[in-house]
GUMARVO-177068 format. One record per residue: residue in three letters; z, y, x of N, C-alpha, C in turn. Coordinates in steps of 0.1 Angstrom, whole numbers, plus 5000, padded with zeros to 4 digits. Example, Ala and Ser with C-alpha at 12.3 -4.5 7.8 and 13.67 -1.06 7.14 Angstrom:
<atoms>
ala507849435132507849555123507849675132
ser507149785128507149895137507950005129
</atoms>
This chain:
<atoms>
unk783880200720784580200732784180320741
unk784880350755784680420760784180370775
unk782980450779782880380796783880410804
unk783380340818784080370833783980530831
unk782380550833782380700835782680780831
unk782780760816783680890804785280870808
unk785580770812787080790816787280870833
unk785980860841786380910852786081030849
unk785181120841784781230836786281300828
unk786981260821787781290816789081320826
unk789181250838790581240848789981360857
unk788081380857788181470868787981650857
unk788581620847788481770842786781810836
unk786081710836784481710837784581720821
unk784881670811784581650803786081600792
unk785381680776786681670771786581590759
unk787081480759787381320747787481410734
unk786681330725786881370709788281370707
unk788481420693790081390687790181230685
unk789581170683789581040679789480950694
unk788380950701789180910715790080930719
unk790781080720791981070727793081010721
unk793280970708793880940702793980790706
unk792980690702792480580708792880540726
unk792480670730793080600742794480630747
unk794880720739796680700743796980590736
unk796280560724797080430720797180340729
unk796180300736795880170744797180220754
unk797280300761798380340766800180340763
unk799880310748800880310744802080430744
unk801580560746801880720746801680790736
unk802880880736802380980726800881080736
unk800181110725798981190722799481280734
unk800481360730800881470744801281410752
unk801481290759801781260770800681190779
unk799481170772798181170778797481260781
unk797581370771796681490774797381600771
unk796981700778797381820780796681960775
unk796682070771795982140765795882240778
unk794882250784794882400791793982470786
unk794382580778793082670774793282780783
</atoms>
């Protein structure tokens, strides 16, 4: 799973989810992969 904090770390730009988290948590969300997360390089 993932904590409170890795998810507030993640929304404040802090910190960037494995391939497999983010995957996992757009599922929970029920989104495509790109509509959870965004690439800014």
């Amino acid at each position: 799973g993932v904590t409170r904090q890795t998810i507030a770390a993640i929304e404040a730009g802090k910190y960037s989810p494995t391939l497999e988290a983010a995957f996992r948590i757009a599922q929970v969300f029920g989104k495509p992969l790109d509509d959870v997360f965004q690439w800014q390089g």
